[in-house]
C-alpha positions as CSV (number, residue, x, y, z in Angstrom):
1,X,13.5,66.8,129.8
2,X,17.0,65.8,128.1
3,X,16.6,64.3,124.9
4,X,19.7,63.2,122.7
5,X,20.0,60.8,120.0
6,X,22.5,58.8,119.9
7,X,24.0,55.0,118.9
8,X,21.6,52.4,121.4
9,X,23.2,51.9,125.0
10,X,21.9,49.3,127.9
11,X,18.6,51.1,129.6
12,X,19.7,53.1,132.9
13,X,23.2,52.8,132.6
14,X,25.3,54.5,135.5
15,X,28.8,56.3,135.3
16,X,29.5,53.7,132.3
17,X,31.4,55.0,128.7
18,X,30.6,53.6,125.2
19,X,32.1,54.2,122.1
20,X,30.1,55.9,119.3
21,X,30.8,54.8,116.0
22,X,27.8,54.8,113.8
23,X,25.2,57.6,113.2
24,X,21.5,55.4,113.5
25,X,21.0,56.6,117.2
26,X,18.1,55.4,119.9
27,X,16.5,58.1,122.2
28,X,17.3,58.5,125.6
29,X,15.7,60.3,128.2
30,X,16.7,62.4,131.1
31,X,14.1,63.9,133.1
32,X,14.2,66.6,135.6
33,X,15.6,69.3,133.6
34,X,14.1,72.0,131.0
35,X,16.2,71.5,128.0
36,X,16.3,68.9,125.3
37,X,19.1,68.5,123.1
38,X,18.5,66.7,119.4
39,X,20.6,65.5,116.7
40,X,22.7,62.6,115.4
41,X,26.0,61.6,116.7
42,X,29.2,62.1,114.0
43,X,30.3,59.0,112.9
44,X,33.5,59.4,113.9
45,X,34.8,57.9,117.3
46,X,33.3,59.6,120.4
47,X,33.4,59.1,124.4
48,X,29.7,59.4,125.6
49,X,28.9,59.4,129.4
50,X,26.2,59.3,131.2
51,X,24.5,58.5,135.0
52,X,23.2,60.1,137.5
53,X,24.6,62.9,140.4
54,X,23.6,65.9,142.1
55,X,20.3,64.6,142.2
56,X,19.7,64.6,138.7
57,X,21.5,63.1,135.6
58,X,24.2,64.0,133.2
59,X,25.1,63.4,129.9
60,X,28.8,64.4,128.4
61,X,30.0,63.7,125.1
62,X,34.1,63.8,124.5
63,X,35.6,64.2,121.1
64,X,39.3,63.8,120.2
65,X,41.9,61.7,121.8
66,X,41.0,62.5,124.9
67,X,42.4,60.2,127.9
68,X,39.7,60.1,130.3
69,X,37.9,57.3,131.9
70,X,34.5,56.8,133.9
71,X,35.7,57.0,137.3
72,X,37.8,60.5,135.9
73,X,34.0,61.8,135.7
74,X,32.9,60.3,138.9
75,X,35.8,61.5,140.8
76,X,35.3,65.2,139.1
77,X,31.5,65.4,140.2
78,X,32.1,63.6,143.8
79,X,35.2,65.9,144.7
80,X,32.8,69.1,143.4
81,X,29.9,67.7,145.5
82,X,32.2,67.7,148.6
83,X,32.8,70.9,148.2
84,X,29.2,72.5,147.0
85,X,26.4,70.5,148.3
86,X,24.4,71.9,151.2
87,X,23.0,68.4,151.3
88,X,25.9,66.9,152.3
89,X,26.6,67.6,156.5
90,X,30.3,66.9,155.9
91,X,30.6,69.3,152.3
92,X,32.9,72.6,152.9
93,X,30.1,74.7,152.2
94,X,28.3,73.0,155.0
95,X,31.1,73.2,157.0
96,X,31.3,77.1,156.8
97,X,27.6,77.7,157.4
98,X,27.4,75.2,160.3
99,X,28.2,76.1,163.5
100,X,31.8,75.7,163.7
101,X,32.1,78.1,161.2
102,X,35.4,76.9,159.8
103,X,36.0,75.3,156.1
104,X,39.2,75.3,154.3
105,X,40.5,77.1,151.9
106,X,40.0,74.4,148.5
107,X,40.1,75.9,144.7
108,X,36.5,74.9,144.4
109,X,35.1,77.1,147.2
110,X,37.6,80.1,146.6
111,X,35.9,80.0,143.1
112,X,32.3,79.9,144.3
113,X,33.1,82.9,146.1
114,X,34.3,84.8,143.7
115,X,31.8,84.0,141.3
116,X,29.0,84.8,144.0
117,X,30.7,88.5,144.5
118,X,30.9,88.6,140.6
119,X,27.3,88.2,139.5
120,X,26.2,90.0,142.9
121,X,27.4,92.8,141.3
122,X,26.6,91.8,138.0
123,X,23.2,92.2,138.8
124,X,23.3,94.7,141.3
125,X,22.5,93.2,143.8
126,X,19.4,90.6,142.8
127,X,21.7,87.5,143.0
128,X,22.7,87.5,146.7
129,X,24.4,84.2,147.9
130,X,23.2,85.9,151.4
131,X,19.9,84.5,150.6
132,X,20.6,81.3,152.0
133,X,18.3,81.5,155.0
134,X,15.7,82.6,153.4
135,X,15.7,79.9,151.1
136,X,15.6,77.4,153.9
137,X,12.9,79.2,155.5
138,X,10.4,78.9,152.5
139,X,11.6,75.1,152.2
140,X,14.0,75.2,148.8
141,X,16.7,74.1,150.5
142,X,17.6,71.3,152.6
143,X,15.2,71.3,155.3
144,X,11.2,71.8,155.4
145,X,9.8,74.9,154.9
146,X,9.2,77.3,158.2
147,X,7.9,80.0,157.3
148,X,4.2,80.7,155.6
149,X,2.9,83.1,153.4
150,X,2.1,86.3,155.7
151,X,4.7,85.6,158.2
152,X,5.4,89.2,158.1
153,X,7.3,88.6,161.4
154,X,8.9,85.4,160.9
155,X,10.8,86.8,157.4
156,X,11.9,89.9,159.0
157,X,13.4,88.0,161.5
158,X,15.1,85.7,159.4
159,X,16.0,88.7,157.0
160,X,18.5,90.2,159.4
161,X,21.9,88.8,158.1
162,X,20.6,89.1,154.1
163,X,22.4,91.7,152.2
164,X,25.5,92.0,154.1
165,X,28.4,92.0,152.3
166,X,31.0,91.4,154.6
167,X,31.4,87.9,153.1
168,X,33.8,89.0,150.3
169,X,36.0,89.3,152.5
170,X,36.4,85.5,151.7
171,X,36.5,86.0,148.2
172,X,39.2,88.7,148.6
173,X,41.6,86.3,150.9
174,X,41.0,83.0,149.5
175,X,44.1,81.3,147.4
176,X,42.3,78.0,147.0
177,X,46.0,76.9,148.4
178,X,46.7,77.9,151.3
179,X,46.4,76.5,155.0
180,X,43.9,79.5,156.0
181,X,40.6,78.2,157.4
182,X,38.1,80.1,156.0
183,X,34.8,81.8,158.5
184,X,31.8,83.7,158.7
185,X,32.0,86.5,160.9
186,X,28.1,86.7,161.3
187,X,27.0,83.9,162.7
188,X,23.6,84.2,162.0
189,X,25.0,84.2,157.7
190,X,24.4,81.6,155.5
191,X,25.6,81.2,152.0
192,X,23.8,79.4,149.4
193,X,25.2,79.1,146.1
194,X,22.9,77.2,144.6
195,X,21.8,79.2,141.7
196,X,24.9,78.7,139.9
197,X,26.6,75.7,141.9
198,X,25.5,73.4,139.0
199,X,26.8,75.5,135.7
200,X,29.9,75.8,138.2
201,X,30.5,71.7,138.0
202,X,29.7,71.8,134.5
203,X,32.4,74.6,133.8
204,X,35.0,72.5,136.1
205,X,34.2,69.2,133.9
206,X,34.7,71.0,130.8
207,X,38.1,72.5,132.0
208,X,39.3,68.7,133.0
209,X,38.3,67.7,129.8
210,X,39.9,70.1,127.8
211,X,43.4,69.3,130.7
212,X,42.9,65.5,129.2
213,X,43.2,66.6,125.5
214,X,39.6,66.5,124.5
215,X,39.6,68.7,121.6
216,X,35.2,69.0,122.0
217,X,32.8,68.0,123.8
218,X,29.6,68.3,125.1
219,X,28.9,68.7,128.8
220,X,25.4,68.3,130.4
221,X,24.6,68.3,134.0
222,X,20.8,68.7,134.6
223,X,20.1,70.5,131.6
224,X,23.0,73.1,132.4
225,X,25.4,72.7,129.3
226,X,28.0,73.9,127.5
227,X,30.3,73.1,124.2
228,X,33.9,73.3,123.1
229,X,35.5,72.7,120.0
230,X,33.8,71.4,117.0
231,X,32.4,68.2,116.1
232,X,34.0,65.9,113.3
233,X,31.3,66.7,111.0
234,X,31.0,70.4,111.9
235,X,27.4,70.4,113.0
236,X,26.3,72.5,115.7
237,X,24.0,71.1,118.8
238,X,20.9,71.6,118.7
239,X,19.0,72.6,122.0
240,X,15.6,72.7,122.2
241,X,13.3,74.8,125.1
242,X,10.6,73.2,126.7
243,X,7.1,75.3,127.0
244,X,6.4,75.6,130.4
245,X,3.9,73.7,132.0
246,X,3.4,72.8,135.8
247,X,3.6,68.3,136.4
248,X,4.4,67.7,132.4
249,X,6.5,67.2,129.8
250,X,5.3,69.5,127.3
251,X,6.8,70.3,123.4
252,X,9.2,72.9,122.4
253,X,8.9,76.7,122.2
254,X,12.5,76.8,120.0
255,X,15.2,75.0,118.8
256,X,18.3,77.1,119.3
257,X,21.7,75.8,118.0
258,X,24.8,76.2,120.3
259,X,28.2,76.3,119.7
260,X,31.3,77.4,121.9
261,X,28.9,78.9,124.6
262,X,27.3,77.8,127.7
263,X,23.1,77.5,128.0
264,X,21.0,77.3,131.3
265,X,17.4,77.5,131.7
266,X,15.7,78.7,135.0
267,X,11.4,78.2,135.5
268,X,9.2,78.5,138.4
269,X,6.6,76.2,137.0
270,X,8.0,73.0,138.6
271,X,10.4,74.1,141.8
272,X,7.4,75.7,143.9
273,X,5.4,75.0,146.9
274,X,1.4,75.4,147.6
275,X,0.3,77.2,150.9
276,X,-2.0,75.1,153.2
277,X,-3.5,77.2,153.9
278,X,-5.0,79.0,150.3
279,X,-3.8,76.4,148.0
280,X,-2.0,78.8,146.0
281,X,1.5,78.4,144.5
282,X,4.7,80.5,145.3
283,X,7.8,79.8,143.4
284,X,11.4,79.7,144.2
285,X,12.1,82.9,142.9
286,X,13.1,85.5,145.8
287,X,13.0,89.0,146.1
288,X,16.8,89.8,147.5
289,X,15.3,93.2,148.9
290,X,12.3,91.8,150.7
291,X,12.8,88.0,150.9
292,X,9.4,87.9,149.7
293,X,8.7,85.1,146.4
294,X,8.2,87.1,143.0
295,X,5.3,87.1,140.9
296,X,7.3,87.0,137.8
297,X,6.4,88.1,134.6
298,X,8.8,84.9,133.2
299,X,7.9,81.7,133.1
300,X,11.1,80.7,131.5
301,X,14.3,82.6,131.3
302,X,17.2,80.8,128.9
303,X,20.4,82.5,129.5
304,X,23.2,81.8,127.0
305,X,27.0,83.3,127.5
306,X,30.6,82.5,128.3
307,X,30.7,80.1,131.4
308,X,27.5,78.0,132.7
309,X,28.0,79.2,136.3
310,X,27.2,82.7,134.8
311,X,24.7,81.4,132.5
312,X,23.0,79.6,135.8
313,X,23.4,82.1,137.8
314,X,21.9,84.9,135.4
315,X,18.7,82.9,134.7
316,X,17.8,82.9,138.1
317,X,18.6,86.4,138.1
318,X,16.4,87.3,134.4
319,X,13.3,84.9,136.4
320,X,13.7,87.9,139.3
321,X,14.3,90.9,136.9
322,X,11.4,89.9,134.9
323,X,11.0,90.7,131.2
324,X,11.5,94.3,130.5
325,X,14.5,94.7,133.3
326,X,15.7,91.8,131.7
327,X,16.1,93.2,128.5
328,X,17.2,96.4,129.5
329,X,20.5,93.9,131.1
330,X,20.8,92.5,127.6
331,X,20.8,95.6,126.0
332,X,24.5,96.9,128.5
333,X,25.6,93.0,128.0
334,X,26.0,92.6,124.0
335,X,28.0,89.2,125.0
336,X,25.0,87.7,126.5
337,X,21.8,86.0,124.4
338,X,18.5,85.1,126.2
339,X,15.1,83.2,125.3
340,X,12.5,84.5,127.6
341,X,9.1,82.9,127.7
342,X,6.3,84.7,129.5
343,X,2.4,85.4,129.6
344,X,-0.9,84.6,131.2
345,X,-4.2,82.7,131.3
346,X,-5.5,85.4,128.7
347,X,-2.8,86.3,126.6
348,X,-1.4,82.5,126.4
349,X,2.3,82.1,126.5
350,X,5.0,84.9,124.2
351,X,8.4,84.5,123.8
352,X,11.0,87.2,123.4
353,X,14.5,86.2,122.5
354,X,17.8,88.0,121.5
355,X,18.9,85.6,118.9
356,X,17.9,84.8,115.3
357,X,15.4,82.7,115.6
């Protein structure tokens, strides 16, 4: 859940900007998300957004004189959308998985691409954007699941074109300006960048911002975030991390505060599917070895670092590492901060961060 206080706006409001002028604040609540963020607005003048896209909501708060407008942040997120969502039949993305095989060459993708073949090697090899089959076939993607827990068979069969990196090819040609039309010379490939494609519009709103002479702000997409520049009144943002529960809003673990840095929280405990068969859970966390879902030792992994599309990607990435590979990351990546919670029935829940908490 997204929590922010801030001066009293019409219930529901969609894509529409107010001007912040006073520091008594109302709450509002997103839901959908595993962050919350808390604090009083400066008094000073501020643009706040916020609405709805992507299937969940946003929330972005623009400091300075900054000339930007609410169909500038419609236009942002609907032009990334074309380009990202495998939900959309006519997006780019969709376009070079279908069966034409054929998208353009557009800044947006080029960038995907290269961020892909970035924190593939990052994490050697645990973030695969190959994956995207196999994250149809256990029903995290667009369609309904087909395969079941112990289709042995099934999974090797729709493993065949994981792991393949012939695809950065693409991210080695691609301008993002050219006339090129971009392919996939497997046919039976399928990218899917969803593990960082929402950090990645958060990262591209903050860049317009800053283009339109915001001097900070404070971007939200789905409890992805990041900040830039500081507030009138020099306070920080202050994040909270939800404990994780399955169905429910629960309290907070920490309050971290966040300045010039991106945050993004990955969990199992809400994005998983129950077999019919046992009635037990598997999450949405794959093995990019086996194609198999993880048993994680994390229940929630809270990366914090330069960009949000790295920050989203590599909390995905700590979920699959689990705790003590996690660490070990940390350890060669002194730039990076993370706030892992993990445990079990016995135990209860732990929490091991990097920062001073």
């Amino acid at each position: 859940m997204i929590l922010e206080f801030h001066q009293k706006m019409s219930p529901l409001m969609t894509l529409e900007a107010k001007f912040l002028k006073e520091k008594k604040a109302a709450l509002a609540a997103f839901f959908g998300a595993l962050l919350s963020i808390v604090g009083c607005q400066s008094s000073e003048n501020a643009l706040y957004f916020e609405g709805q896209a992507q299937a969940t909501t946003f929330h972005i708060t623009v400091y300075g004189d900054a000339n930007v407008e609410v169909d500038d942040i419609h236009r942002w997120l609907a032009d990334y959308n074309h380009v990202a969502s495998p939900w959309d039949s006519a997006s780019l993305i969709s376009a070079l998985n279908g069966p034409g095989m054929l998208a353009p060459d557009h800044p947006y993708l080029c960038e995907m691409l290269k961020l892909g073949r970035e924190l593939y090697h990052l994490t050697d090899g645990v973030l695969d954007p190959t994956l995207g089959p196999i994250i149809e076939a256990w029903g995290f993607g667009v369609g309904p699941a087909t395969l079941s827990p112990g289709d042995t068979a099934g999974l090797s069969q729709v493993m065949l074109a994981v792991g393949d990196t012939a695809w950065f090819r693409l991210a080695n040609d691609c301008t993002g300006h050219s006339a090129i039309k971009m392919y996939l010379e497997r046919q039976d490939m399928e990218l899917n960048f969803m593990s960082f494609s929402q950090g990645h519009s958060v990262d591209i709103v903050v860049d317009s911002l800053k283009a339109r002479g915001a001097t900070a702000a404070f971007v939200e997409i789905g409890g992805e975030l990041r900040t830039f520049g500081v507030k009138p009144n020099g306070t920080p943002y202050a994040v909270g991390i939800e404990l994780p529960q399955e169905g429910k809003t629960s309290g907070f673990a920490y309050t971290l505060t966040i300045e010039e840095r991106a945050l993004a929280t990955s969990g199992n405990y809400r994005n998983f599917r129950v077999d019919a068969r046992t009635g037990g859970h598997y999450g949405h966390t794959l093995d990019a070895r086996t194609g198999w879902p993880i048993k994680t030792d994390v229940l929630s992994a809270t990366m914090l670092g330069p960009t949000c599309a790295t920050a989203d990607g590599m909390a995905t990435a700590a979920m699959a590492m689990g705790l003590e590979k996690t660490k070990q990351w940390l350890s060669m990546h002194p730039e990076w901060d993370a706030l892992l919670i993990y445990g079990n029935e016995k135990d209860g829940l732990q929490v091991w961060s990097s920062l001073d908490l």
